[in-house]
BALOBA-1460 file (C-alpha; in Angstrom, 3 decimals):
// residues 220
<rec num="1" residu="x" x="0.000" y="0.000" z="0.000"/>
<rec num="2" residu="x" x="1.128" y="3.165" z="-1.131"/>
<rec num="3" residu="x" x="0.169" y="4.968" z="2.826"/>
<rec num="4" residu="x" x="-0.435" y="2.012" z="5.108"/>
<rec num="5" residu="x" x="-1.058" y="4.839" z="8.034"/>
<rec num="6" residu="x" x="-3.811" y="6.196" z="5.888"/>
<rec num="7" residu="x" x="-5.297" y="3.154" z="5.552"/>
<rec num="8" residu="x" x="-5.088" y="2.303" z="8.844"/>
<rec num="9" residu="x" x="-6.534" y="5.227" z="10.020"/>
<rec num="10" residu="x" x="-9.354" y="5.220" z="7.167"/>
<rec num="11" residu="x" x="-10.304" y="1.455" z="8.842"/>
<rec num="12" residu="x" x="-10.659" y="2.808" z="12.213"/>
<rec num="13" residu="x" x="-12.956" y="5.534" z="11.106"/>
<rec num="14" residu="x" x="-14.591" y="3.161" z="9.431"/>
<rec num="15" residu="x" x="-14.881" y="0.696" z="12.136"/>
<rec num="16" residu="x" x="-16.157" y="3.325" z="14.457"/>
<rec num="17" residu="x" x="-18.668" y="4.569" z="12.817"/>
<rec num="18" residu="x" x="-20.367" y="1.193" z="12.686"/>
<rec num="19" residu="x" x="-19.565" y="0.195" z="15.958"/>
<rec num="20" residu="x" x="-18.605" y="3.246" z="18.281"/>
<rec num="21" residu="x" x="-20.290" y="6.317" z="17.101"/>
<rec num="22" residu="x" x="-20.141" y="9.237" z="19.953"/>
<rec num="23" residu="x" x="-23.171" y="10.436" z="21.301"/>
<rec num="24" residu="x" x="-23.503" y="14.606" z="22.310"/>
<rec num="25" residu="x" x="-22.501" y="13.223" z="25.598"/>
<rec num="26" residu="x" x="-18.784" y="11.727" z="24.213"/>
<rec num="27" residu="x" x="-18.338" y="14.881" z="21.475"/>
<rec num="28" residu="x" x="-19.178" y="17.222" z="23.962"/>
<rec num="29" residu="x" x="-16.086" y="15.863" z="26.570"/>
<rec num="30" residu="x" x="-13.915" y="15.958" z="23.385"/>
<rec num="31" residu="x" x="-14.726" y="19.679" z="23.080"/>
<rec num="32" residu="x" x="-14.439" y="20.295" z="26.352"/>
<rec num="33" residu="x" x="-10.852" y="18.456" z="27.117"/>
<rec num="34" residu="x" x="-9.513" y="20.769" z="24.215"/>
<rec num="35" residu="x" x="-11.196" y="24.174" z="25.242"/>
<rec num="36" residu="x" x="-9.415" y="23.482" z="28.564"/>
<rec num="37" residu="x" x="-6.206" y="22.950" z="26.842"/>
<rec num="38" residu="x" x="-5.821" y="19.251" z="28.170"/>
<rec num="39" residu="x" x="-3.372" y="16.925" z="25.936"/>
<rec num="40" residu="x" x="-6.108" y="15.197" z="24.019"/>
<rec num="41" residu="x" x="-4.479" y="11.750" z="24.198"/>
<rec num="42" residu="x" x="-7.936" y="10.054" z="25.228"/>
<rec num="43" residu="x" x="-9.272" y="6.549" z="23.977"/>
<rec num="44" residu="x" x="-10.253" y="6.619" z="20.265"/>
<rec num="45" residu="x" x="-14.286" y="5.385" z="20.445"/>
<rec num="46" residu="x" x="-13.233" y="1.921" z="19.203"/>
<rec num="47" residu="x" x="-10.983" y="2.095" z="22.334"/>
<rec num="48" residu="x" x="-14.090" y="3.225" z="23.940"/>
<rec num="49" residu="x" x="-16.074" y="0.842" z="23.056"/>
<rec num="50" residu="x" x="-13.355" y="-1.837" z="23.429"/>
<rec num="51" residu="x" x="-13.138" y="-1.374" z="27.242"/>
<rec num="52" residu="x" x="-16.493" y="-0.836" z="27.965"/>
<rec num="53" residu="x" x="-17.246" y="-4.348" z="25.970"/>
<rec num="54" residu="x" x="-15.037" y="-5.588" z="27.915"/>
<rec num="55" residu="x" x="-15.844" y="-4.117" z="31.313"/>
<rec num="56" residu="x" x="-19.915" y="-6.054" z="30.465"/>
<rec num="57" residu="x" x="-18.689" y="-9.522" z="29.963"/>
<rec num="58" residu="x" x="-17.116" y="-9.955" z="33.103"/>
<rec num="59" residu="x" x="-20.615" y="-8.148" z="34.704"/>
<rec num="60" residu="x" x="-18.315" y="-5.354" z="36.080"/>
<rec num="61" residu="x" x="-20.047" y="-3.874" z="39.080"/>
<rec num="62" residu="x" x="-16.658" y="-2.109" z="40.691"/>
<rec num="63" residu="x" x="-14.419" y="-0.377" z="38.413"/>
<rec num="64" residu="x" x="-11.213" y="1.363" z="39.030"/>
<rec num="65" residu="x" x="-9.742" y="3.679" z="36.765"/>
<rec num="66" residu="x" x="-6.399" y="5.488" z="36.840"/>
<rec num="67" residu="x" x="-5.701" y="8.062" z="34.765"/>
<rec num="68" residu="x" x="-9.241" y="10.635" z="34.469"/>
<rec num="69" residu="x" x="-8.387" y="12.991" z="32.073"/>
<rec num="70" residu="x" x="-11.666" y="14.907" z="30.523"/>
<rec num="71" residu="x" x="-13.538" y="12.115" z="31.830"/>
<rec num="72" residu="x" x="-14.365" y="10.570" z="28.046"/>
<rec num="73" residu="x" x="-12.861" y="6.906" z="28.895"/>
<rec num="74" residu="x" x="-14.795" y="7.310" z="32.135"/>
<rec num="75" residu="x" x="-18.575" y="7.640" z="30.619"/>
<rec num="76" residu="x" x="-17.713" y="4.791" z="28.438"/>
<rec num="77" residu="x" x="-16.586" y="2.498" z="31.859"/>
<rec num="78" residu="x" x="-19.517" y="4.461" z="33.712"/>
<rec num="79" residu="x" x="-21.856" y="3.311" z="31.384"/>
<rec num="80" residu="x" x="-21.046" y="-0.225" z="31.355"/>
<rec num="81" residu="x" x="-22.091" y="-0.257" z="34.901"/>
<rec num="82" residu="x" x="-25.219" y="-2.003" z="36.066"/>
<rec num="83" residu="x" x="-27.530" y="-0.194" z="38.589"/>
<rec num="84" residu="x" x="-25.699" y="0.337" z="41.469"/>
<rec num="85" residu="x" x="-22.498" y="0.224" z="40.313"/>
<rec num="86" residu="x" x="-19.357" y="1.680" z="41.322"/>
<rec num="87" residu="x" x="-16.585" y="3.170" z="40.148"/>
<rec num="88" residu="x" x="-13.831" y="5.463" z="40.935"/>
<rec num="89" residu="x" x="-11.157" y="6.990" z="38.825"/>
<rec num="90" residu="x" x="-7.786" y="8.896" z="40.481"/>
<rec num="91" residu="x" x="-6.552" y="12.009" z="38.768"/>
<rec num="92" residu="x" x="-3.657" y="13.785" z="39.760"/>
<rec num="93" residu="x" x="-3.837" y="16.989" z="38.079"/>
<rec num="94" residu="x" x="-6.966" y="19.656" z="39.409"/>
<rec num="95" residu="x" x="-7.362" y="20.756" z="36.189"/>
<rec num="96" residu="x" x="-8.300" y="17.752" z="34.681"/>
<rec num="97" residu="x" x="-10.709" y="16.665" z="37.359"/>
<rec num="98" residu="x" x="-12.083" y="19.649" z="37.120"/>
<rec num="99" residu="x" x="-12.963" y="18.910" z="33.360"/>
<rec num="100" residu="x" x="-13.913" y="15.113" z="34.368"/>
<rec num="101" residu="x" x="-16.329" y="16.052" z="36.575"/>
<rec num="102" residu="x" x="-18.241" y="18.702" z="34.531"/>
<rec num="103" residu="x" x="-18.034" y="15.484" z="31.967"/>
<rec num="104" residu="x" x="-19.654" y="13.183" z="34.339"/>
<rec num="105" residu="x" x="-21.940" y="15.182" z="35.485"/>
<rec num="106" residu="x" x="-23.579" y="16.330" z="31.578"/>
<rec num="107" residu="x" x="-23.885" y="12.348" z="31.318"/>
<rec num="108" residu="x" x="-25.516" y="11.887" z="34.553"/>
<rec num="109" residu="x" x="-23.175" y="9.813" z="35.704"/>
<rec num="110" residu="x" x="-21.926" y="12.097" z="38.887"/>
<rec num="111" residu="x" x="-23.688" y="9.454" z="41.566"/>
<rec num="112" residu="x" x="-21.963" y="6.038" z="40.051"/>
<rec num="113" residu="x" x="-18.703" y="7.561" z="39.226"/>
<rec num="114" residu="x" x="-16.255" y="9.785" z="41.670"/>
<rec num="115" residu="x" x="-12.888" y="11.190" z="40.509"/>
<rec num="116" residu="x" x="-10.359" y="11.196" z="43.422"/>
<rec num="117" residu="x" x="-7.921" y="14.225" z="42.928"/>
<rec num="118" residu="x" x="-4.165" y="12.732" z="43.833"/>
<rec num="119" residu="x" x="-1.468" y="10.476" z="43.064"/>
<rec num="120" residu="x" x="-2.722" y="6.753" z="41.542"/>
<rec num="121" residu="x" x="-0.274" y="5.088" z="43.611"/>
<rec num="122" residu="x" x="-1.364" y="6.950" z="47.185"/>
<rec num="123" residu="x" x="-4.820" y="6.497" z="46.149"/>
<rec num="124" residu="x" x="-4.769" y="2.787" z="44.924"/>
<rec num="125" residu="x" x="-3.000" y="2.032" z="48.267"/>
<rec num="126" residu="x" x="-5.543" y="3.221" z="50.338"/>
<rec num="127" residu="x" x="-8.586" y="1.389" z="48.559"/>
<rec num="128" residu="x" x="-9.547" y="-2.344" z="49.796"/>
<rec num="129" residu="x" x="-12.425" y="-4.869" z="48.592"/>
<rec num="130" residu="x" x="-12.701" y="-6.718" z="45.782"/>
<rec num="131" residu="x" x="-12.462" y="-4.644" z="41.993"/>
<rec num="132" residu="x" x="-13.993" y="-6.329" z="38.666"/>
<rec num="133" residu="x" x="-11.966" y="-4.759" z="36.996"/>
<rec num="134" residu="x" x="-8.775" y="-2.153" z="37.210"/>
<rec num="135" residu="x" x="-8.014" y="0.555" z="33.728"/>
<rec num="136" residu="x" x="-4.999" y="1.996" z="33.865"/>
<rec num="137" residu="x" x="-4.385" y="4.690" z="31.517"/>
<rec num="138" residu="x" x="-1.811" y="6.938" z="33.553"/>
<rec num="139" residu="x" x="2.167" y="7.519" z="33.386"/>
<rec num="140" residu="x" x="3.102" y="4.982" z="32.259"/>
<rec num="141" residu="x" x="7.191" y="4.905" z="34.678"/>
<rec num="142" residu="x" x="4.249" y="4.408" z="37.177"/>
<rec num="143" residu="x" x="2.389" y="1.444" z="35.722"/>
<rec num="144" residu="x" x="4.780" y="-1.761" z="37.499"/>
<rec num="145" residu="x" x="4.017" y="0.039" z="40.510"/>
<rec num="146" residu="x" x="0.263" y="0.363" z="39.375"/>
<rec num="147" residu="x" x="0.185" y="-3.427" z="38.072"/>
<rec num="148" residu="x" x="1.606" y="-4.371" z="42.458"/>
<rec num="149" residu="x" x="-1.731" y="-2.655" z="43.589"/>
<rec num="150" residu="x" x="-3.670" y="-3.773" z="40.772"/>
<rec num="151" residu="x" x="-2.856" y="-7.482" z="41.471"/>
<rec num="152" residu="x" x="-4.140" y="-6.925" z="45.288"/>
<rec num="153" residu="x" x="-7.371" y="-4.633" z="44.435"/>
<rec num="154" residu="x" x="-8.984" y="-6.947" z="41.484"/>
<rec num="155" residu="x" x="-11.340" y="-10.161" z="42.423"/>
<rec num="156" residu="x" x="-9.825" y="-13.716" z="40.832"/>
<rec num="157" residu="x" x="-11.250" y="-13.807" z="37.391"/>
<rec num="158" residu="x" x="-11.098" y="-10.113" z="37.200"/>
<rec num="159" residu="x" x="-9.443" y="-7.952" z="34.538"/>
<rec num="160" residu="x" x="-6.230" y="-5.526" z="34.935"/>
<rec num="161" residu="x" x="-6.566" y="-3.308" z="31.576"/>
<rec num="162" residu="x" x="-3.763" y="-1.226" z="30.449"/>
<rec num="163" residu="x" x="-3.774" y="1.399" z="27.633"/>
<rec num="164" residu="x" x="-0.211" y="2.676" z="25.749"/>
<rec num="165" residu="x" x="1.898" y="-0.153" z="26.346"/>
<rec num="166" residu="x" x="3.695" y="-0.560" z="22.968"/>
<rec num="167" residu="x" x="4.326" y="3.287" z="22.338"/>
<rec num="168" residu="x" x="4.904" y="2.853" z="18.467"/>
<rec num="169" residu="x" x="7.239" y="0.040" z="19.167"/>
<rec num="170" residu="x" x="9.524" y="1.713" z="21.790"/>
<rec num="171" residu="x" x="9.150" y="-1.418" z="24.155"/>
<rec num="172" residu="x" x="11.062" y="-3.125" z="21.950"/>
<rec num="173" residu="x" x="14.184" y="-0.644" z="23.040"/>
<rec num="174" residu="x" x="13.116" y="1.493" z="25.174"/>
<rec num="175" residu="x" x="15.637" y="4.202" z="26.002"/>
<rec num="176" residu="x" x="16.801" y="5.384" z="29.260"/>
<rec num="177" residu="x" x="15.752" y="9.074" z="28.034"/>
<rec num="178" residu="x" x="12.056" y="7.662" z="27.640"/>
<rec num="179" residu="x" x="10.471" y="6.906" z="30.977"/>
<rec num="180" residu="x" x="7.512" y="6.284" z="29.297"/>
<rec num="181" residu="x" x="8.854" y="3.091" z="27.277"/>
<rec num="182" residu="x" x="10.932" y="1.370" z="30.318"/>
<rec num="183" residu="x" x="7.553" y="1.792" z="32.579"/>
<rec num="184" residu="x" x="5.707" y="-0.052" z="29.596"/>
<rec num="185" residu="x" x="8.223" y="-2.308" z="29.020"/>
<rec num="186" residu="x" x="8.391" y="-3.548" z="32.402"/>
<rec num="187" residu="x" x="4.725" y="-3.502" z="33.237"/>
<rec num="188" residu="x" x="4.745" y="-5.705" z="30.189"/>
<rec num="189" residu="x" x="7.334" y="-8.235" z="31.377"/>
<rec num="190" residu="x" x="5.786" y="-8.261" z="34.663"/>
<rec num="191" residu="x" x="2.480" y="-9.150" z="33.197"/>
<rec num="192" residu="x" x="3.865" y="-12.386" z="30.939"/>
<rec num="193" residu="x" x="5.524" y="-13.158" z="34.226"/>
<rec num="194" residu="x" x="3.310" y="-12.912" z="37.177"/>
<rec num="195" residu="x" x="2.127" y="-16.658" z="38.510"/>
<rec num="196" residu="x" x="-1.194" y="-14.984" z="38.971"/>
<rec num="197" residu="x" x="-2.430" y="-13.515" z="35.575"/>
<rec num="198" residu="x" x="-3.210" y="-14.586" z="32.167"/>
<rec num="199" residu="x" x="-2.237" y="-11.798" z="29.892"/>
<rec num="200" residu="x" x="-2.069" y="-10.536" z="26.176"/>
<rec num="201" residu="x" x="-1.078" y="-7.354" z="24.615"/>
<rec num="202" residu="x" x="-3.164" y="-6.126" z="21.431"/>
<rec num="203" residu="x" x="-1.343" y="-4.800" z="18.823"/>
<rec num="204" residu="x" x="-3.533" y="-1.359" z="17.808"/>
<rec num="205" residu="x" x="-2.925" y="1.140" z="14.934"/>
<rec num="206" residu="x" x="-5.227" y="3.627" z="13.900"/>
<rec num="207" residu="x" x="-6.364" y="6.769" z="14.387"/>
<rec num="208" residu="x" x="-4.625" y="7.394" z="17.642"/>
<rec num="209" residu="x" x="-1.375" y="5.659" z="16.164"/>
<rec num="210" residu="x" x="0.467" y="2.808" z="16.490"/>
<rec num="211" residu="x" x="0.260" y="1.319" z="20.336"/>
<rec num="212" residu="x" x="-1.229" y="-1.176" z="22.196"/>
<rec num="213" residu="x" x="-3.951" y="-2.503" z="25.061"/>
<rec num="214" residu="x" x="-2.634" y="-5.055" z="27.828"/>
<rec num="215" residu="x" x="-5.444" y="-6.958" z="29.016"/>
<rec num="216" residu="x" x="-4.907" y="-9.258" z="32.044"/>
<rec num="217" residu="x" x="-7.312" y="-11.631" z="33.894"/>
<rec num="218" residu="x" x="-6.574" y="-12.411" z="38.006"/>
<rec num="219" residu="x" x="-6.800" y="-16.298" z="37.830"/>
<rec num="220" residu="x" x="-9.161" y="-18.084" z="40.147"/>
């Protein structure tokens, strides 16, 4: 193919607007992550959709996210929740919560879903009972620390669901000038490692680029 990143990109679209199209709800936290200035690095709608798919077939009714941003990956986790469902995403930045909140709260979501304003690790360290499922979409020179807490917080046959962790093939050498690459690629090597998960990374490239989604299951 004469632009293979075209293409790719033309597939996603495609694929998304079969399968993921955004409602006012999700175009409306798009426009409002990038009239606050915040990096707009959030789930593509396939990605969206991906985790929220993902989030119903294990009957998720506790969800843990880390990472908030504008709140757009929340609504999709929020809304995979049955009624009286829980979850509860950490944000670091006041700014962003800020944003994630004003999200959650045009999708009527402000009573299942709380953002926690502070550091993923402080916050993950201070939560106990059993999580269906854990999305980490944060720094990723934080995520082996993340994956520690993870491992603890999520039920056995539970998922631990990681966004970013090929970084346009920079796991394959990551740098010592990249954080970024040497968090994923060690979160990675944890994950085909740890006696307690069953894991696979998922190739993706598309409109957000070329990356990847780790998906883990706690065994029973």
């Amino acid at each position: 193919m004469a632009d293979d990143g075209r293409l790719f990109e033309d597939v996603d679209t495609y694929i998304n607007s079969l399968f993921a199209v955004e409602d006012g709800v999700l175009s409306r936290a798009i426009e409002r992550t990038k009239a606050a200035g915040l990096p707009e690095i959030q789930l593509s709608p396939g990605q969206g959709k991906l985790v929220y798919l993902l989030a119903k077939l294990i009957g998720a009714k506790r969800i843990l996210e880390v990472g908030t941003l504008g709140g757009y990956s929340t609504v999709w986790l929020g809304r995979a929740l049955p009624e009286g469902g829980e979850l509860i995403s950490v944000e670091l930045d006041p700014d962003h919560v800020a944003v994630a909140r004003e999200t959650l709260a045009d999708a009527g979501l402000e009573g299942t879903c709380q953002v926690i304003e502070g550091k993923g690790l402080d916050v993950m360290s201070t939560l106990t009972g059993d999580f269906d499922m854990v999305f980490l979409d944060a720094n990723k020179d934080g995520y082996p620390a993340y994956l520690k807490q993870a491992i603890r917080l999520v039920r056995p046959g539970g998922l631990i669901v990681a966004d970013n962790v090929v970084r346009e093939g920079a796991v394959l050498e990551p740098s010592k000038v990249d954080p970024n690459a040497i968090g994923a690629a060690a979160f990675n090597q944890a994950l085909a490692s740890h006696p307690q998960l069953e894991a696979i990374v998922l190739q993706q490239v598309g409109i957000k680029g070329h990356d990847g989604l780790a998906i883990a299951r706690v065994k029973d």
